[in-house]
C-alpha positions as CSV (number, residue, x, y, z in Angstrom):
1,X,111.1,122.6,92.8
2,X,114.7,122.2,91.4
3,X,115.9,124.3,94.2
4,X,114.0,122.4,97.2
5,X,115.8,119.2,95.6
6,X,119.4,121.2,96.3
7,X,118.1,122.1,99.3
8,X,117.1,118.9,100.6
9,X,120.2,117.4,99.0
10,X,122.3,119.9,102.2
11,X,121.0,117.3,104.8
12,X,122.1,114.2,103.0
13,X,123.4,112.0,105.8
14,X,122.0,113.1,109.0
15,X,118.3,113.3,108.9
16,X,117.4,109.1,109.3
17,X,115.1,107.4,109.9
18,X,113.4,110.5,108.3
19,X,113.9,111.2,104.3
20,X,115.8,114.2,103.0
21,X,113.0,117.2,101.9
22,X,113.5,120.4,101.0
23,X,110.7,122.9,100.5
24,X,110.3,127.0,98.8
25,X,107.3,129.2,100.0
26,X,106.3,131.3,97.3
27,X,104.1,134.9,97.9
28,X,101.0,135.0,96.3
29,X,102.7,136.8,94.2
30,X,104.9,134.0,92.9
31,X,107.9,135.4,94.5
32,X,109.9,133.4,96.5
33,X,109.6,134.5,100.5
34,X,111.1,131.1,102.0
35,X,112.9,127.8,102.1
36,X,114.1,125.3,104.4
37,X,114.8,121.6,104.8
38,X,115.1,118.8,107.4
39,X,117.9,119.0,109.5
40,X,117.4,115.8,111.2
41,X,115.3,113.4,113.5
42,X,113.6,115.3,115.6
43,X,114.0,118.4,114.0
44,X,111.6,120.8,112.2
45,X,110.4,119.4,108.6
46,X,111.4,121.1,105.4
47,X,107.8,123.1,105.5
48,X,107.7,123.9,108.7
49,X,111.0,125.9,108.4
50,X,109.8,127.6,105.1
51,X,107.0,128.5,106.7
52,X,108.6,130.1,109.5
53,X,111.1,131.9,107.3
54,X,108.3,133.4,105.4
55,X,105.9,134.1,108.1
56,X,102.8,136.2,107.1
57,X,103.7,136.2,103.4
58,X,102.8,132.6,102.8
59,X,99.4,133.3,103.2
60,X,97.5,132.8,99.7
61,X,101.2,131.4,98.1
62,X,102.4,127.8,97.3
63,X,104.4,125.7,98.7
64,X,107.0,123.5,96.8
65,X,108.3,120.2,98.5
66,X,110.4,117.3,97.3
67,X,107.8,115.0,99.3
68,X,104.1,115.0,100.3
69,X,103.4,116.8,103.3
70,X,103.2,114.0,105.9
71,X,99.6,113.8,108.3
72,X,101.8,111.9,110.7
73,X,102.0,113.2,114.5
74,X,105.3,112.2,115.4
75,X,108.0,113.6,117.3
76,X,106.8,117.1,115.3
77,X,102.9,117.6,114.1
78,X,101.6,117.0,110.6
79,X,103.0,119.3,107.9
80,X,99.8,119.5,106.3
81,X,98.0,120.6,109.3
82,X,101.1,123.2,109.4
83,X,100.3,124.3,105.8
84,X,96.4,124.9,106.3
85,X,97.5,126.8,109.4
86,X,100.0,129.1,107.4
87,X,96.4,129.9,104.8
88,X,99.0,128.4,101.8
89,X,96.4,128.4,98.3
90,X,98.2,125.9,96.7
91,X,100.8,122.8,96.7
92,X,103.0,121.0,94.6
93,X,104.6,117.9,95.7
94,X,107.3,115.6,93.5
95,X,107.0,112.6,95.6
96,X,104.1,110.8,97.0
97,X,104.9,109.4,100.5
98,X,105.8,105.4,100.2
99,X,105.4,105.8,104.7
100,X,101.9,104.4,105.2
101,X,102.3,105.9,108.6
102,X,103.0,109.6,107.3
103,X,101.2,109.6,104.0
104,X,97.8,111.4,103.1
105,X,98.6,115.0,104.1
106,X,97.7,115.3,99.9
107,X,94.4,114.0,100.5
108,X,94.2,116.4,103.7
109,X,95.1,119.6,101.9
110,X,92.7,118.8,99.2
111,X,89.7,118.1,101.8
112,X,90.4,121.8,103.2
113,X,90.6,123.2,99.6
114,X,93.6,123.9,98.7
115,X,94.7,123.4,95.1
116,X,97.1,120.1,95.1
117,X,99.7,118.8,92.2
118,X,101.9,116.1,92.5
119,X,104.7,114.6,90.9
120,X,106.6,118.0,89.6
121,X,110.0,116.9,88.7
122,X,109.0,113.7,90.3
123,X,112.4,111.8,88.6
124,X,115.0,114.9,90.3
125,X,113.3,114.4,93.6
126,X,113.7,110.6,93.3
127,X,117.2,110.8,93.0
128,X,118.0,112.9,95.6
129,X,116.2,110.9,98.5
130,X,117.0,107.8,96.6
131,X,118.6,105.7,99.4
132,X,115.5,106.7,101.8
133,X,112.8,105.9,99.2
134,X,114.3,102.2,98.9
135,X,114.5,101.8,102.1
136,X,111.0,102.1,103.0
137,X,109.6,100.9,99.7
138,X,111.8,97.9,100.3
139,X,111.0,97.4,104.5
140,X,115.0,97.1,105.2
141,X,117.8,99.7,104.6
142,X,119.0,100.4,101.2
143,X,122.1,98.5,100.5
144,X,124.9,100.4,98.0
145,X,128.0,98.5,96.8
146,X,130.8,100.8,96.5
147,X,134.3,99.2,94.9
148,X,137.7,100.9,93.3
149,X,138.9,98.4,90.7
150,X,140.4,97.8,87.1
151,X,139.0,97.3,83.8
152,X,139.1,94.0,84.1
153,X,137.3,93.7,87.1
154,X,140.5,93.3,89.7
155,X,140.3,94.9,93.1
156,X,143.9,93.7,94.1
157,X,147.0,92.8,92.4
158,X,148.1,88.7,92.6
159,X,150.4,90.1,95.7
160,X,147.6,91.9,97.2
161,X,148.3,95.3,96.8
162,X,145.7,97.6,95.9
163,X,146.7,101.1,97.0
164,X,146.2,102.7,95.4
165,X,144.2,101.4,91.5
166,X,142.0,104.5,91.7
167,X,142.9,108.5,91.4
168,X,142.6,110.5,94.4
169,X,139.4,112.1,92.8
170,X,137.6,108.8,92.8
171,X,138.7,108.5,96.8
172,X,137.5,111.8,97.7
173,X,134.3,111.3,95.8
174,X,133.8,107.5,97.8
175,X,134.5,109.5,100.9
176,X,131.7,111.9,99.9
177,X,129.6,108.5,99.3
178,X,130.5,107.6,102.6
179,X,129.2,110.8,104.6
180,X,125.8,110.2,102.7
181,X,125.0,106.8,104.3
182,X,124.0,105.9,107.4
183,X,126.3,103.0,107.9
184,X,129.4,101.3,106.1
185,X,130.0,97.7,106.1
186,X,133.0,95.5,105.8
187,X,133.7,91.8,106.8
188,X,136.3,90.6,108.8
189,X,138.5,89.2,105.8
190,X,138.4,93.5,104.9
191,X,139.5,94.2,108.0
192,X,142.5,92.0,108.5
193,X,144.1,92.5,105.3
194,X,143.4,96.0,104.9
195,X,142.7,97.5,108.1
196,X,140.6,100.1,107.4
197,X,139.4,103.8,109.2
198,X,135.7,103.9,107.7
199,X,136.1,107.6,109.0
200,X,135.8,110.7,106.5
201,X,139.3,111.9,105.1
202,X,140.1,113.7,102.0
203,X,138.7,116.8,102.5
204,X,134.8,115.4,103.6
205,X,132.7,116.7,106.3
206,X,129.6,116.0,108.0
207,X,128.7,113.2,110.4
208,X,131.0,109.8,110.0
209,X,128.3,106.5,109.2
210,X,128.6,104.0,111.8
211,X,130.7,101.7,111.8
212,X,129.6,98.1,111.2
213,X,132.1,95.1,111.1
214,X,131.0,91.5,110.3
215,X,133.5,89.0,113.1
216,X,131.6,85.8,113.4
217,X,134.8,84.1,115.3
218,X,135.4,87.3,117.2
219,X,138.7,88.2,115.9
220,X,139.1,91.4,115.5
221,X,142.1,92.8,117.4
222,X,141.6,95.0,120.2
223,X,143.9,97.7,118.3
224,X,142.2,97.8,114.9
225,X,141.5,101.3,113.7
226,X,137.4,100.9,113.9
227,X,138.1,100.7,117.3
228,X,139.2,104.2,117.7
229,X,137.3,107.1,119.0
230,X,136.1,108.6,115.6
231,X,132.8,107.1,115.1
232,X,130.7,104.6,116.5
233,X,131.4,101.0,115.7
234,X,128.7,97.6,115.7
235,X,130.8,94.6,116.1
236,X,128.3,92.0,114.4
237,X,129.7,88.1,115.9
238,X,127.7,85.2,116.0
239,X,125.4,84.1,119.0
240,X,128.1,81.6,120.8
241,X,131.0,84.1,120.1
242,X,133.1,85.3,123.8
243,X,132.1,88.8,124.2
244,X,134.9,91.0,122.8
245,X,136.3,93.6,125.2
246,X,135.8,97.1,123.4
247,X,135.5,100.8,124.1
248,X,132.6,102.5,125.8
249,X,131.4,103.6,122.3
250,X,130.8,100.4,120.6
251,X,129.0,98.0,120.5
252,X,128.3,94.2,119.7
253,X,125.2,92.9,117.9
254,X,124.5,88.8,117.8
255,X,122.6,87.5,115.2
256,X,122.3,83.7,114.1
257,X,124.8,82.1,111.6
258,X,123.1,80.6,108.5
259,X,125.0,78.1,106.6
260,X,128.5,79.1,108.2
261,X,128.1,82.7,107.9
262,X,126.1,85.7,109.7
263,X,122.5,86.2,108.6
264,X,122.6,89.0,106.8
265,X,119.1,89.5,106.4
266,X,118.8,89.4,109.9
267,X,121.8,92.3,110.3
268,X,120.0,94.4,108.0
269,X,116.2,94.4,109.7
270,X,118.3,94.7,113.1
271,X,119.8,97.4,111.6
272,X,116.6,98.9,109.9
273,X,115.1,98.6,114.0
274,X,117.7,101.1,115.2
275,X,117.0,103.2,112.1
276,X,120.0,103.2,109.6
277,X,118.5,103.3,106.5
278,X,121.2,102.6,103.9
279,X,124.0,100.9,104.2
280,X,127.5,101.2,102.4
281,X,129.1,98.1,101.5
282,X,132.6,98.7,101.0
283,X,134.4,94.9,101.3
284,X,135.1,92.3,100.1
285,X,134.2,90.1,97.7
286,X,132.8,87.5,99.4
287,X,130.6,89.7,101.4
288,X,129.5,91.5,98.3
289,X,128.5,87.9,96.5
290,X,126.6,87.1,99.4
291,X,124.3,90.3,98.7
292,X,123.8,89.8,95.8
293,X,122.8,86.0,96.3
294,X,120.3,86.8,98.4
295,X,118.5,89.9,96.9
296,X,120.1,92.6,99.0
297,X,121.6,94.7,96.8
298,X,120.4,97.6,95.5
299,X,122.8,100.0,94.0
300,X,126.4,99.4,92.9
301,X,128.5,102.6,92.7
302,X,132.1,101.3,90.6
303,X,135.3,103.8,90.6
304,X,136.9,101.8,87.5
305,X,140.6,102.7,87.0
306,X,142.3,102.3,83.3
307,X,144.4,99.2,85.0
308,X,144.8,95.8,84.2
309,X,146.0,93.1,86.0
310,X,145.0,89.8,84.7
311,X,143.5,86.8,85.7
312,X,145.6,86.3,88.9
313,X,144.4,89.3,90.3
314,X,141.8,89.4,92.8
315,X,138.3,89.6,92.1
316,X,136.2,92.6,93.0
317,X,133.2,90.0,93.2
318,X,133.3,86.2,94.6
319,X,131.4,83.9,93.3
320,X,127.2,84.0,93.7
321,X,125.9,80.9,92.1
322,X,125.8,82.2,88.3
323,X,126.4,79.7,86.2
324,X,125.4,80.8,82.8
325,X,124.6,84.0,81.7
326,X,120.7,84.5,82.3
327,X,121.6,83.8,86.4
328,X,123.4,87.0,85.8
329,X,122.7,90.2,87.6
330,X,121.7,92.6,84.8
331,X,122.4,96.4,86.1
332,X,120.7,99.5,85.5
333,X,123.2,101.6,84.1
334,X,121.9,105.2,86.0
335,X,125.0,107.5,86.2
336,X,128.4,107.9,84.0
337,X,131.3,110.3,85.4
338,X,134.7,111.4,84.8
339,X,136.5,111.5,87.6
340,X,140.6,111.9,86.5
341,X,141.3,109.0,84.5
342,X,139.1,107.2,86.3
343,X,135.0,106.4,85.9
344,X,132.3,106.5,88.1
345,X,129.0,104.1,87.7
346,X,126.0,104.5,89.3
347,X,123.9,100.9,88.9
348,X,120.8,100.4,90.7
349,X,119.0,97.1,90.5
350,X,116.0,98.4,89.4
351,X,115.3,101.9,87.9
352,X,113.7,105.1,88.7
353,X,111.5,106.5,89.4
354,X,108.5,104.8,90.6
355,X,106.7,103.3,93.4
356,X,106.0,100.0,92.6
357,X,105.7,96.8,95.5
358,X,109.7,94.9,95.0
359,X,109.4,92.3,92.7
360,X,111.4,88.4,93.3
361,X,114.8,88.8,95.0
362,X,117.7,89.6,92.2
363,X,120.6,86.8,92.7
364,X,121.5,83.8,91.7
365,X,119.4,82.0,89.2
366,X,117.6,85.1,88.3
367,X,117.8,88.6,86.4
368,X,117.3,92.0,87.7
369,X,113.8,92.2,86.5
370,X,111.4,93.5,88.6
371,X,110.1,96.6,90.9
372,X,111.8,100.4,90.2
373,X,113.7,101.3,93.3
């Protein structure tokens, strides 16, 4: 089972609005005689490949996946169907399906007698389709807030210089963040001070995320550099906004304006419609407080440098309504790295693993109590 998890981990990136799954055939004589994973949408599933690596020698073996074998007739038949076909004796499973549309191939196996266990290094498996699982556990995609900043909580110095406060290990590992979404997301504050790509640099391949860029007022210049030609980019602006003039690649997406400021709920069910299914948040902190006001955060990922810069520094975070210290949002400290001098945080809102309905929205006036992710 560990090695379907670093198998499925391969496709991390390109397979939405389908999960990550890896899956190894063993021979009835426990031998191993096949593996695979999803490559993407439309693509063979993990078992399907396994199967087809291991041919005839799957017959009376077991088959290990990440996730239950789906009895969904989509774009590619039910991989439980597949598995009763192949004459595989027995199945283990880490994660239950959370897709009411895909889940019950368990229940199917077991109906046509084979021998079914689930939950097998359940917590591993978790992890590595993390951003999938929240997605469709929580209806809308799963939302990680990645920032570079200082010990004490500084993203910029007073004269607004921030190039660089983090090591270059901790940019090639945000890059490597990057690739793994489906999307990154930056506001229009972000993108006239700084400017920024969004692409992959530092040495990380794979498919860049698309590019989406908050511009209520529509003023985004013509020459910025998420214009360019190396990913796609969604201009969000507000309904009344003149439609900006952009290369054949993008594209602009209305959606109302609540209380002075795009809806981001809105953005992210549009968004979850087109099927991106997490989202990086990389800027600023305004945009950042506004996710975590309203409940749509789910993971923070912090590259904290050994720098201070004071109180006339700015903030990683703008303000979000907490004014004492139980309107707080409480983490879940998940993950600790070295990375140089710096450290790496992985913080998820709620923990892992588990499959509980979301609990009330995380922001202001409340705590991070509530559902695992």
């Amino acid at each position: 089972m560990r090695r379907a998890v670093e198998l499925a981990a391969s496709a991390l990136g390109r397979t939405s609005p389908n999960p990550v799954v890896g899956c190894v055939i063993l021979g009835a004589d426990g031998t191993v005689v096949g593996e695979g994973f999803h490559r993407g949408a439309g693509r063979p599933h993990a078992e399907v490949e396994a199967l087809a690596a291991a041919g005839e020698r799957a017959r009376g073996g077991t088959a290990l996946v990440t996730l239950e074998p789906c009895a969904h007739q989509g774009r590619t038949g039910p991989c439980a169907d597949a598995l009763l076909r192949a004459g595989i004796a027995r199945v283990v499973y880490a994660v239950p399906d959370p897709d009411p549309v895909a889940a019950g191939g368990a229940r199917r196996l077991r109906d046509a007698g084979v021998e079914v266990t689930g939950g097998v290094l359940r917590a591993e498996a978790e992890r590595g389709n993390e951003l999938w699982l929240t997605a469709v556990r929580r209806g809308r995609p799963c939302v990680t807030w990645k920032f570079g900043g200082t010990l004490d909580g500084r993203a910029a110095a007073p004269d607004g210089t921030s190039r660089w406060i983090t090591g270059p290990e901790s940019r090639q590992d945000a890059h490597a963040l990057r690739a793994a979404h489906d999307a990154v997301l930056v506001g229009s504050g972000t993108l006239r001070t700084d400017d920024p790509h969004l692409g992959l640099r530092h040495g990380v391949t794979g498919s860049p995320p698309l590019r989406v860029v908050l511009d209520r007022d529509g003023t985004v210049a013509p020459h910025a550099r998420v214009l360019d030609d190396a990913a796609p980019t969604l201009l969000v602006t507000g309904p009344h906004t003149p439609e900006p003039v952009l290369p054949h690649r993008h594209e602009v997406l209305r959606v109302p304006v609540t209380e002075g400021a795009l809806d981001l709920a809105v953005l992210f069910d549009r968004l979850w419609a087109r099927g991106v299914r997490s989202v990086l948040l990389e800027g600023g902190a305004r945009l950042a407080a506004s996710c975590v006001a309203q409940g749509l955060l789910d993971r923070v990922v912090a590259y904290v440098a050994p720098v201070v810069l004071g109180a006339a520094a700015h903030p990683v975070l703008g303000d979000f309504g907490a004014s004492t210290l139980l309107a707080g949002l409480r983490l879940k400290l998940g993950e600790v790295t070295r990375l140089g001098d710096d450290v790496r945080l992985l913080l998820r809102i709620r923990e892992l693993p588990g499959d509980a309905p979301p609990g009330p929205a995380c922001g202001a006036g409340r705590t991070a109590e509530g559902d695992v992710a």
